[in-house]
NUKE-647566 format. One record per residue (C-alpha): residue number from 1; z, y, x. Coordinates in steps of 0.25 Angstrom, whole numbers. Layout:
# NUKE-647566
NUM_Z_Y_X;
...
***
This chain:
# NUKE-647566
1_-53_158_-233;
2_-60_144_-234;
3_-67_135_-224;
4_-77_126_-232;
5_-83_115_-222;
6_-84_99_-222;
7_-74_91_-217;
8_-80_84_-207;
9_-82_96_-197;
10_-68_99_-195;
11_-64_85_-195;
12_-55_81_-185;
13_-55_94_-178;
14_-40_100_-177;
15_-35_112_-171;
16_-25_110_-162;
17_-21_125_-155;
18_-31_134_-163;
19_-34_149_-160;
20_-29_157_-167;
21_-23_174_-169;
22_-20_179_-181;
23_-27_193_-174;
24_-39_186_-173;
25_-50_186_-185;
26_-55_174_-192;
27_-68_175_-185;
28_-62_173_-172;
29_-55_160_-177;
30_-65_154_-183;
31_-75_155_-170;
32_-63_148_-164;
33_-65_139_-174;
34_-79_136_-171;
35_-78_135_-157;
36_-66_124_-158;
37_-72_115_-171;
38_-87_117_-168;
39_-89_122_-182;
40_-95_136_-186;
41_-88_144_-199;
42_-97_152_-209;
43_-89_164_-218;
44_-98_161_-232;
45_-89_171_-240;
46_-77_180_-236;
47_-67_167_-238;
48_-76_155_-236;
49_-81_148_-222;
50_-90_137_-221;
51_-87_129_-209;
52_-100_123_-204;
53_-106_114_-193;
54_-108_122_-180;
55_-120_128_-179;
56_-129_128_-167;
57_-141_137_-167;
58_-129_147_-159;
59_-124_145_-147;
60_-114_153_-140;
61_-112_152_-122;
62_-100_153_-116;
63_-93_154_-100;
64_-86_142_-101;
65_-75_149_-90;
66_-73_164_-100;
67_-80_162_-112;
68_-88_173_-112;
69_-102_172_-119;
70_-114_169_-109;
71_-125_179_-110;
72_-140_176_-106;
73_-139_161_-106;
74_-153_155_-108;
75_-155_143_-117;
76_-167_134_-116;
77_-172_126_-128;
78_-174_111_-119;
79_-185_107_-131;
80_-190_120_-133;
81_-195_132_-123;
82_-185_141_-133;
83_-176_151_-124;
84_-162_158_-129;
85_-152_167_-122;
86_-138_168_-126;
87_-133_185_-128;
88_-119_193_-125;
89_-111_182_-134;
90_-118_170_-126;
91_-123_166_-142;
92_-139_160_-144;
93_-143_158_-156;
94_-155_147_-160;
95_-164_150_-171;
96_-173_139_-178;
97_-171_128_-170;
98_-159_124_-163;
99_-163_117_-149;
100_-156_106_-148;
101_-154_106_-132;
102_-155_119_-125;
103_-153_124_-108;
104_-145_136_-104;
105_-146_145_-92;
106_-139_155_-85;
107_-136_158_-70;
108_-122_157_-72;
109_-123_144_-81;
110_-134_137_-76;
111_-140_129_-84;
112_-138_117_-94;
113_-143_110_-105;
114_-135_110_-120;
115_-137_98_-129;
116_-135_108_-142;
117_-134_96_-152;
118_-121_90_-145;
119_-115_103_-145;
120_-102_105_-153;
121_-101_119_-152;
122_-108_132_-152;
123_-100_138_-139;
124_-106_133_-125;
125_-97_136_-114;
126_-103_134_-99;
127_-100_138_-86;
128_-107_145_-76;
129_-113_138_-66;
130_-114_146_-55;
131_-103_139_-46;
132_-108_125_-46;
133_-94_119_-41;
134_-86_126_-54;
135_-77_116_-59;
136_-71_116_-75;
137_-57_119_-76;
138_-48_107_-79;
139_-37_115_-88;
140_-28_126_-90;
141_-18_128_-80;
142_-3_135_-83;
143_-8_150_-89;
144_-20_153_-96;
145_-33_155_-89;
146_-27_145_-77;
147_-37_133_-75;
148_-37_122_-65;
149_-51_115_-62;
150_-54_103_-59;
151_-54_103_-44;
152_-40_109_-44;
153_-43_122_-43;
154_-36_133_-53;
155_-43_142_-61;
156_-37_157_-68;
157_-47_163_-77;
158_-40_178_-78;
159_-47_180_-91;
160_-39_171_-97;
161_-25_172_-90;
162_-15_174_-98;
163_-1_182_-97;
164_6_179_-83;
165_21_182_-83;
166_27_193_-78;
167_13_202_-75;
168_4_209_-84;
169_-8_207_-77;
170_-15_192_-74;
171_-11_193_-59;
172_-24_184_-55;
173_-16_179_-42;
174_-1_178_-50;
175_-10_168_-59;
176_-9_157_-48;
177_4_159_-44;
178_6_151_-58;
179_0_138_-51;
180_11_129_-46;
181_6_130_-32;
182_5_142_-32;
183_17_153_-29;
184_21_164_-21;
185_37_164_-14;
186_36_181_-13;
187_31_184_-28;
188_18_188_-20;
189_4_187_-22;
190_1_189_-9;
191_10_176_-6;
192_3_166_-15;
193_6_151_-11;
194_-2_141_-13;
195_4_127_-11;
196_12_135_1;
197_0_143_5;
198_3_156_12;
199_-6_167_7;
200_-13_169_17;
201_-19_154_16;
202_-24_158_1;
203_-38_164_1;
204_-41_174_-10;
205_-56_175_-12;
206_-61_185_-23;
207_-73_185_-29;
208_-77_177_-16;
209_-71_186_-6;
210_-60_185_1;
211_-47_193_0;
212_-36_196_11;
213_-28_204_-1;
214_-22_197_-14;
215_-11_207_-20;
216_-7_220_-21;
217_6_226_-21;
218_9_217_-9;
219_5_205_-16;
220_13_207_-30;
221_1_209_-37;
222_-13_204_-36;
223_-23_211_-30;
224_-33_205_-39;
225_-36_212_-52;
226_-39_201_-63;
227_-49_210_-72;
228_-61_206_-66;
229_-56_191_-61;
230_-62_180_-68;
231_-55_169_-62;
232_-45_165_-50;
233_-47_151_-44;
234_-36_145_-36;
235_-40_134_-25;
236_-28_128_-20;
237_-34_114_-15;
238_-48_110_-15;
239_-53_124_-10;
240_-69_125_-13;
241_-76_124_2;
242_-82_138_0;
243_-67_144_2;
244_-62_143_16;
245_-52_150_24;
246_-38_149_16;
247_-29_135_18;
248_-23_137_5;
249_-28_141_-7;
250_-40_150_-13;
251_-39_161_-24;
252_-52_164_-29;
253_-53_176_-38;
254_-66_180_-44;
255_-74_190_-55;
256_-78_186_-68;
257_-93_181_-66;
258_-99_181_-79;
259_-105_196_-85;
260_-97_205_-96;
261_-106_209_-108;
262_-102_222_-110;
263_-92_232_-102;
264_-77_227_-100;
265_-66_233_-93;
266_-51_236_-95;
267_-39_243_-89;
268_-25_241_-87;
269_-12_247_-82;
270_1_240_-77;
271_14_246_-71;
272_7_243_-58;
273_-7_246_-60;
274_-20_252_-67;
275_-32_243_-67;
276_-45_243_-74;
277_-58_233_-75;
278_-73_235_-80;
279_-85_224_-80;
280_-98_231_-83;
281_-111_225_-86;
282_-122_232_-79;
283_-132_224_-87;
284_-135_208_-91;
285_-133_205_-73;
286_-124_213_-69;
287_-111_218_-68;
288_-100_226_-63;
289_-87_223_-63;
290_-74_233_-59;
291_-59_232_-57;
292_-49_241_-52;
293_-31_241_-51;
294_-24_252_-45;
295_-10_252_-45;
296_1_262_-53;
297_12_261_-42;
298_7_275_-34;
299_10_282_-46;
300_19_276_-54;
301_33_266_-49;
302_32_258_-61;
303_46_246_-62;
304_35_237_-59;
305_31_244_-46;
306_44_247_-42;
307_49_232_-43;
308_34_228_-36;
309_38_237_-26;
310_51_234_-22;
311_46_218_-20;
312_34_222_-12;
313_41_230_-4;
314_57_225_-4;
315_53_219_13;
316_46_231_18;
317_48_244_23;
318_44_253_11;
319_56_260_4;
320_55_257_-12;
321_62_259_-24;
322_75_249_-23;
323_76_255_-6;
324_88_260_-5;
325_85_274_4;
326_96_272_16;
327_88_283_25;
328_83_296_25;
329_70_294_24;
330_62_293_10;
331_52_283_5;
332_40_284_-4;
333_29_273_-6;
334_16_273_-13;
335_9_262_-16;
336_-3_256_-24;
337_-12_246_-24;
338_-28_244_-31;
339_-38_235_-32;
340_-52_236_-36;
341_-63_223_-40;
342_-79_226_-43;
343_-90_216_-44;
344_-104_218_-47;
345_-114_205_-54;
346_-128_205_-54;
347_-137_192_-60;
348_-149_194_-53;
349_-157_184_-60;
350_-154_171_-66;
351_-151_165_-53;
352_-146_175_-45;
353_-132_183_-45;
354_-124_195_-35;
355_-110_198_-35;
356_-102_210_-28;
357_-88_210_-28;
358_-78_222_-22;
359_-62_221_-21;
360_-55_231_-17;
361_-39_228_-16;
362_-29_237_-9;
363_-13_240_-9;
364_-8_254_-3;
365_7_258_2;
366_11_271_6;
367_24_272_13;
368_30_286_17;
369_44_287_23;
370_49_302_24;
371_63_309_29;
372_67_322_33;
373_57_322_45;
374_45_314_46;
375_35_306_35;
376_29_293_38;
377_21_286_30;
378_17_273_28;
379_5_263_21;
380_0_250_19;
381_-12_247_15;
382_-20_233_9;
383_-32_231_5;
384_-43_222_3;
385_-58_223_0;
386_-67_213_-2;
387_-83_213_-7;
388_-90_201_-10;
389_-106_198_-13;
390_-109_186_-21;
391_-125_182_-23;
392_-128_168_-31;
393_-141_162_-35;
394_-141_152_-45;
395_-151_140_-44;
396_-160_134_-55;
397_-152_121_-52;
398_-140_128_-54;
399_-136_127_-39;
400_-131_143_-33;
401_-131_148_-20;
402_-122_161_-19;
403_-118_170_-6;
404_-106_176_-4;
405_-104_188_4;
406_-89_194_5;
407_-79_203_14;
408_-66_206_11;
409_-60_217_21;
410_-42_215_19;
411_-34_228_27;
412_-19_229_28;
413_-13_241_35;
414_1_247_37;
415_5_258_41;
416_21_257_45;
417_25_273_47;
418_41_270_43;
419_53_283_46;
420_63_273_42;
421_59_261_51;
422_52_269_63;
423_40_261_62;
424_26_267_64;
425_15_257_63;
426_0_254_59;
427_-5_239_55;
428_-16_232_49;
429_-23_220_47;
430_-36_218_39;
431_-45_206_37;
432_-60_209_35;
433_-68_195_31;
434_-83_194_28;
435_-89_181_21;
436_-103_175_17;
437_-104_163_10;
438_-116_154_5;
439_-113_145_-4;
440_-124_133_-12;
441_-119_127_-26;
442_-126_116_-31;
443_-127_103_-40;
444_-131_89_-38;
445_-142_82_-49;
446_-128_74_-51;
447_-119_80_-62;
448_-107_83_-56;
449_-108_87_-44;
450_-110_100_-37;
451_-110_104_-22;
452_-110_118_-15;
453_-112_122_0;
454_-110_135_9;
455_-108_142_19;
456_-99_154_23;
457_-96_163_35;
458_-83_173_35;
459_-80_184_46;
460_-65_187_46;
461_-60_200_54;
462_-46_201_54;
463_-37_213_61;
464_-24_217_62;
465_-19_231_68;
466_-5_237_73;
467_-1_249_79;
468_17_250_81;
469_17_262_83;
470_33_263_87;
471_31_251_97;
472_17_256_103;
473_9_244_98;
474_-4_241_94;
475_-11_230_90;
476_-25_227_85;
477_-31_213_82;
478_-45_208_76;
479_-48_195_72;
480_-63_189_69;
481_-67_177_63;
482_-81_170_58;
483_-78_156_49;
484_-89_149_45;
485_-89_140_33;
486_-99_128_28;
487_-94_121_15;
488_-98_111_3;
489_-94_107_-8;
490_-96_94_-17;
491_-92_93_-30;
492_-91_82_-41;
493_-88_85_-57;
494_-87_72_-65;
495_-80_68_-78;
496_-68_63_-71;
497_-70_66_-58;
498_-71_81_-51;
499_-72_80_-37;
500_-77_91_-26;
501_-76_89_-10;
502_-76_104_-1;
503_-80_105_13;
504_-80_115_22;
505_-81_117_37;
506_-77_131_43;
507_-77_138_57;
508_-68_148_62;
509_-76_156_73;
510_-65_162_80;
511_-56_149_80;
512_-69_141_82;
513_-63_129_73;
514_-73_120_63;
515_-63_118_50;
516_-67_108_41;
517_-62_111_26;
518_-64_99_15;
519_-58_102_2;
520_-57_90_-10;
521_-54_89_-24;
522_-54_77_-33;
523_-52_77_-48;
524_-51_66_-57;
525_-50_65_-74;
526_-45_52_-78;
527_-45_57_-91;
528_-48_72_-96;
529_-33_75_-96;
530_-32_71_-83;
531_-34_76_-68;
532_-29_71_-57;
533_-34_80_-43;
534_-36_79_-28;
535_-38_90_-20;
536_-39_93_-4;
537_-42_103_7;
538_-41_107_19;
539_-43_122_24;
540_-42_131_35;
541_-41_148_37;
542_-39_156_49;
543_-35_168_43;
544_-21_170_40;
545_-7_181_37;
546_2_184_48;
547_14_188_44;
548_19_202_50;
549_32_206_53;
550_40_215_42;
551_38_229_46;
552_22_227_45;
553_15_233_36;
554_27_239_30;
555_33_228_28;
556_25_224_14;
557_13_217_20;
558_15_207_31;
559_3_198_33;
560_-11_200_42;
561_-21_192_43;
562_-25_185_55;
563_-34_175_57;
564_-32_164_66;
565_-35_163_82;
566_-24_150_85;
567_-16_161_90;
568_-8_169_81;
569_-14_160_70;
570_-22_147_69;
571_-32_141_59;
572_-25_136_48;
573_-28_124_40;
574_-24_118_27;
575_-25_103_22;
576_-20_99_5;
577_-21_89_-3;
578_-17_88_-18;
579_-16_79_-30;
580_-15_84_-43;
581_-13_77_-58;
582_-17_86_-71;
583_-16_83_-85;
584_-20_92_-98;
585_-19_87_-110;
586_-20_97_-122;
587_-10_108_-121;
588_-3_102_-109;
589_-8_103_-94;
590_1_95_-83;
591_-3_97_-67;
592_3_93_-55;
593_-2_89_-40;
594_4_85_-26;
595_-1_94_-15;
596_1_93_-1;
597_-2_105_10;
598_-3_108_25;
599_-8_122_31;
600_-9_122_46;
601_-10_135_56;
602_0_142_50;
603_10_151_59;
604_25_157_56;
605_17_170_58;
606_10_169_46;
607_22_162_36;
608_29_175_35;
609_42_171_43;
610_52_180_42;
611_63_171_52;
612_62_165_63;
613_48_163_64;
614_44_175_61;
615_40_179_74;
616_33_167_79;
617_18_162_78;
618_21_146_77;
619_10_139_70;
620_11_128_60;
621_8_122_48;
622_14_119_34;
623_13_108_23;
624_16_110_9;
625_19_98_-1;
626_19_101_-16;
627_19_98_-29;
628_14_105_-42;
629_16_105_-57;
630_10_111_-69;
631_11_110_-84;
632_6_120_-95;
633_6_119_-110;
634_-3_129_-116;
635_-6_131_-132;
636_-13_143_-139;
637_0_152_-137;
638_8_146_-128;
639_5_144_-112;
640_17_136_-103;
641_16_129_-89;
642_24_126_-80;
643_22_125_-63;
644_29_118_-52;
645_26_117_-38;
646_33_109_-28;
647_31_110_-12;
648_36_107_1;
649_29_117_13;
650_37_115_26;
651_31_122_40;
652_27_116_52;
653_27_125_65;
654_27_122_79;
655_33_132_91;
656_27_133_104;
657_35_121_113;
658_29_113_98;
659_42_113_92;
660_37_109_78;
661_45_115_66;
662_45_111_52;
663_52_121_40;
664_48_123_26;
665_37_135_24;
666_39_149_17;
667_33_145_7;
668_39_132_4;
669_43_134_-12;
670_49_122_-14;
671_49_123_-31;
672_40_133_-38;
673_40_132_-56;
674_30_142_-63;
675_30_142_-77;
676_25_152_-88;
677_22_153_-103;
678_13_161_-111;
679_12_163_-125;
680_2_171_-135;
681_8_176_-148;
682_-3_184_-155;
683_-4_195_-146;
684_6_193_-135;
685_7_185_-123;
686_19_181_-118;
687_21_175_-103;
688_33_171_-98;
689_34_165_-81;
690_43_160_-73;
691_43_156_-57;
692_53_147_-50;
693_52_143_-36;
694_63_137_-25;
695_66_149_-14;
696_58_148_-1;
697_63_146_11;
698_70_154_22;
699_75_155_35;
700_91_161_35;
701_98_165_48;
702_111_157_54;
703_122_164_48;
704_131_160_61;
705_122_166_71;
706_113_175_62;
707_107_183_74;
708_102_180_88;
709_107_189_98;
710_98_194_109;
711_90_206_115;
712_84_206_100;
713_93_199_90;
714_87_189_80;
715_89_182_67;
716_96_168_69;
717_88_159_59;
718_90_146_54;
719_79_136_51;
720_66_142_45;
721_67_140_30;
722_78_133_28;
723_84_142_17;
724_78_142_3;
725_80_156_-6;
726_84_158_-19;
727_74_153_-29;
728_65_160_-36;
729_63_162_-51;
730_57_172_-59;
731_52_175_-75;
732_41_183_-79;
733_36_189_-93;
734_23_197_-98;
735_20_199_-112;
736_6_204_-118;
737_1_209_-129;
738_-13_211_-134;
739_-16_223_-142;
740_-25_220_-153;
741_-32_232_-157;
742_-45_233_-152;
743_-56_222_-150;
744_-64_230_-139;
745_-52_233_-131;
746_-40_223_-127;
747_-25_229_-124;
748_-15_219_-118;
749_-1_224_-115;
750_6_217_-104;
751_22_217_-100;
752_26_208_-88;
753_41_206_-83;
754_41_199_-70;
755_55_191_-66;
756_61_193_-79;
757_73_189_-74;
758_76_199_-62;
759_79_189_-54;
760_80_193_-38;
761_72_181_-32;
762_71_182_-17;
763_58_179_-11;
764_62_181_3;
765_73_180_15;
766_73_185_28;
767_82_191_38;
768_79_202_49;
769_90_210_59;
770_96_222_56;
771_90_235_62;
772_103_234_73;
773_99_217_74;
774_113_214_73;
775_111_208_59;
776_102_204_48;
777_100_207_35;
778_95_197_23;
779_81_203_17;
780_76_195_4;
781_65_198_-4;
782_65_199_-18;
783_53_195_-30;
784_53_206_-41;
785_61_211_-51;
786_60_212_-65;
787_46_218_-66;
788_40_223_-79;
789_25_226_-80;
790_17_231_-91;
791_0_233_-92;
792_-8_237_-102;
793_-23_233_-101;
794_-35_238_-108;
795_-48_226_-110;
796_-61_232_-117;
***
């Protein structure tokens, strides 16, 4: 094959870390050709292609955020009254003439002008228009598909999310849990840290609702499934006004907006779980959009359910596969867990839009005990529902106005029915929360600069329910709210300079308390390499998680929300500031910042004591110091990084006679190290993890006087968190392959191994009296075991 062209058009031009796969035909390079040296290639002959100047009389439209072709954009000759529309491949095509400036719309898009004579490319990528406070990312961050923008906030397309070690599937949540402030001390979803967060403190918004839920399998697995997500958006600092309610961070999960051109679907299967996914186009406006998981684990014990098993349950009451059977009497669980995702899309007309969402997520435990004269059975059951109605109207000055109407409906109940234990006993708890919002988004005349402003009303109901049935009691609790939220925001996008300044003022009805919420970030390019950040925010929530004692809720599920009445709970609020430094220069990306934290209206009641302040309701505050560090190196095969966090978090509570109290938090992880690599070799893909961090505190027990003695003998503590664990290291593995037999259908099998090493890290200490109280026993709670995994999934 020979390439006849004139020198002077690839002069100069090198490149550095071309595309390239051997399975790939020479059609396929040479448009990667095109796209990176501006040229166009003509085949002449079977052996011979002229190179020529890039041709303009086709254009091809882009989304700047997936790269998908954009139908049905409509370009305006500016010289001339000559109309054009773009087709399924986003191409147009100009015959005769060639206008030299043309305007594009679309009610996505908007509208802009395109000098064609100063373009240098045939391939136009733009993006949507719709949320007029959007900010472009800055760079990659640590695994692929990982962005952070420039006002802080970090940004996970799942499209483009590459292998995670040790899983099979991309685990939307466990993406995060790579950040360096980010971390879990349980090996937990539904214990996500952030910047020594509880969980309760992070908010989970999906698709714009609210979610109470975030796991399955008691918070091993997300509840989540990433087939139909588009993107995940962490806000650790700098919280956009229009999110209210959480003093730590925000996770926002949403649906993939744009429309698929044809039906797309797949399904896949693990050793935990089927799941399936299909997006229908009705017509050119509208679609329909379906997911669905159900689990394996009520048919079949597969090694990775048995090992899942045996860490979600090790510190309950249910019976499972490593129990030694001391008594008569025999166990049998059942459990499963499923989760379902539909939305529906309807373009009106060029300016107006609807959008309905539905999630459904639950987890089910059936629990029967038997011996030779009586069956009991037991259940727990978790679940979530939440529908969201979205309507937008686009203006012609690109300015949107969109209404928001959502309710998430959370319920928890237990039912305890236990031969070996005597215990018969009923509880619930469930959170029902209805929410409008109004928002207005608009521009100034002056480039640059952008301003939205709304309005929001939420009605929380939250109740909780017990019937003891061997100690004949019964309790029954509701709890209403109304908050009401007004909030702005300002916004500045310049060369060097990208600043934007949140304001919001809330009141909580019930605790007829005005909070007033500003939030700032400040980012400033000295050179294009270069960021350095500040970010701020102060925040309040009056909904939070009591922690219960052991034998509720079996024993697995400890927590209910309550929200706050100064009583068993005040208003909680949250102050943080941060400086960060970034720096990218080719294949290299350095970040690091200086964050300083304090949470107020905490009490020991919803820390999750298990010592000596388990059983008291002092309220108090806590402050966290820390410091983060990140570095990744990416070419085209090979992905590394590296993450370190460093923090102080130390408690503050005061008794009844104001005794003040100062001790370091549960969740003070002194030193934390995530690092991965991923590598691509034709049709594999390799992942390799590995997770460090100091152990967390504990309180241990006076070994000269280990017990109290008294009507009712007690545990003889020592100081609170004065004892630090074991600490904590783990290596994970997955390996892919994509099979490359079909062009309409994509098979990729995965195998994951978590904690390659088998190392038996103990996440947890506490101590409790023996069933006569004259001595106590040591319980520690162990991560998992070597676990393998294996999917198989199906793309058409």
């Amino acid at each position: 094959m020979s390439f006849n062209y004139e020198s002077s058009l690839i002069k100069d031009k090198l490149c550095i870390d071309c595309f390239y796969n051997e399975n790939a035909s020479l059609k396929v390079h040479l448009e990667y050709l095109e796209r990176e040296f501006m040229v166009s290639f003509a085949m002449v002959s079977s052996n011979k292609i002229v190179v020529r100047p890039l041709k303009k009389d086709t254009l091809y439209f882009y989304d700047s955020e997936d790269n998908t072709p954009l139908e049905h954009i409509l370009i305006a000759d500016l010289n001339s009254s000559k109309n054009w529309m773009t087709n399924e491949e986003g191409k147009v095509v100009f015959e005769n003439i060639i206008p030299e400036k043309i305007l594009i719309s679309h009610i996505t898009y908007g509208k802009q002008s395109i000098d064609i004579s100063k373009l240098n490319t045939n391939r136009i990528y733009i993006a949507k228009q719709i949320q007029g406070l959007e900010t472009l990312f800055i760079y990659p961050f640590f695994s692929t598909g990982t962005y952070k923008k420039k006002d802080g906030t970090f940004f996970i397309k799942t499209k483009e999310v590459g292998a995670l070690a040790g899983l099979t599937t991309h685990d939307v949540i466990k993406n995060l849990e790579n950040l360096p402030q980010v971390t879990s001390n349980s090996e937990s979803i539904s214990d996500l840290i952030v910047k020594g967060s509880t969980q309760d403190q992070n908010l989970f918004v999906w698709n714009d609702v609210k979610v109470y839920q975030n796991s399955h399998f008691f918070g091993l697995i997300s509840a989540f499934n990433e087939n139909l997500l588009s993107r995940i958006t962490l806000y650790d600092n700098a919280t956009p006004a229009e999110y209210g309610n959480s003093t730590s961070s925000v996770i926002s999960l949403e649906h993939d907006q744009s429309f698929s051109k044809k039906i797309t679907g797949g399904v896949g299967v693990n050793f935990l779980s089927a799941d399936g996914y299909v997006k229908v186009p009705i017509n050119l406006r509208s679609e329909i959009l379906l997911s669905t998981r159900k689990s394996l684990t009520d048919v079949w014990d597969s090694p990775t359910y048995i090992n899942y098993a045996k860490k979600a349950f090790q510190s309950s009451n249910i019976k499972t596969f490593n129990t030694p059977n001391t008594n008569t009497v025999n166990a049998r669980n059942t459990f499963d867990f499923h989760d379902s995702q539909i939305q529906y899309k309807l373009i009106i007309n060029e300016s107006n839009s609807i959008g309905l969402n539905v999630l459904l997520l639950a987890n089910n435990l059936l629990y029967t005990e038997t011996d030779v004269n009586a069956s009991k059975e037991s259940s727990l059951k978790q679940e979530n529902t939440a529908l969201g109605f979205n309507w937008k109207h686009t203006f012609s000055n690109k300015s949107q106005i969109e209404t928001l109407v959502n309710y998430s409906n959370y319920k928890l109940q237990g039912g305890n029915f236990l031969l070996s234990r005597d215990i018969s006993s009923f509880q619930s708890n469930s959170v029902q929360n209805y929410e409008m919002t109004l928002k207005y988004s608009s521009r100034f005349k002056i480039p640059g600069v952008a301003y939205q402003i709304g309005v929001s009303q939420e009605h929380l109901t939250v109740s909780n329910e017990i019937d003891n049935f061997n100690q004949f009691f019964q309790s029954q609790t509701k709890q209403q709210s109304n908050i009401y939220g007004l909030f702005g925001t300002l916004n500045y996008y310049g060369n060097k300079i990208n600043t934007g300044l949140n304001l919001r003022h809330v009141y909580y009805e019930f605790l007829k308390s005005f909070q007033f919420e500003p939030r700032f970030h400040l980012t400033y390019n000295p050179v294009p390499e270069i960021d350095i950040q500040l970010r701020g925010e102060r925040k309040t929530q009056n909904i939070s998680q009591v922690v219960n004692l052991e034998n509720n809720f079996l024993g697995i599920e400890k927590r209910r929300w309550f929200l706050a009445n100064n009583i068993i709970a005040p208003l909680q609020k949250s102050k943080q500031l941060e400086l960060a430094f970034g720096f990218k220069k080719r294949r290299h990306m350095l970040h690091s910042s200086v964050y300083a934290k304090t949470v107020k209206g905490i009490t020991t009641n919803n820390q999750g004591f298990q010592n000596l302040n388990q059983f008291e309701n002092l309220f108090g505050s806590y402050t966290v110091n820390g410091y983060t560090f990140h570095y990744n190196y990416k070419s085209h095969l090979l992905n590394t990084w590296i993450s370190y966090n460093y923090s102080k978090n130390k408690y503050k509570f005061k008794d009844k006679d104001l005794n003040v109290f100062h001790f370091y938090n549960n969740n003070d992880i002194r030193h934390s190290i995530i690092s991965g690599v991923n590598m691509k070799h034709k049709l594999f893909n390799f992942s390799l993890g590995m997770e460090y961090s100091s152990g967390k505190p504990f309180t241990s027990i006076n070994e000269a006087s280990p017990i109290i003695e008294g009507k009712f003998n007690t545990i003889n503590y020592n100081e609170p968190n004065e004892e630090r664990l074991l600490d904590y290291l783990r290596f994970d593995a997955s390996v892919s392959y994509d099979f490359d037999i079909s062009k309409k259908v994509d098979y990729k099998l995965t195998v994951g191994l978590i904690n390659i090493g088998n190392k038996k890290n103990i996440l947890n200490r506490y101590y409790a009296l023996t069933e006569d109280q004259n001595n106590i026993e040591i319980l520690d709670k162990y991560g998992l075991e070597f676990t393998p995994n294996v999917s198989l999934n199906v793309d058409f």
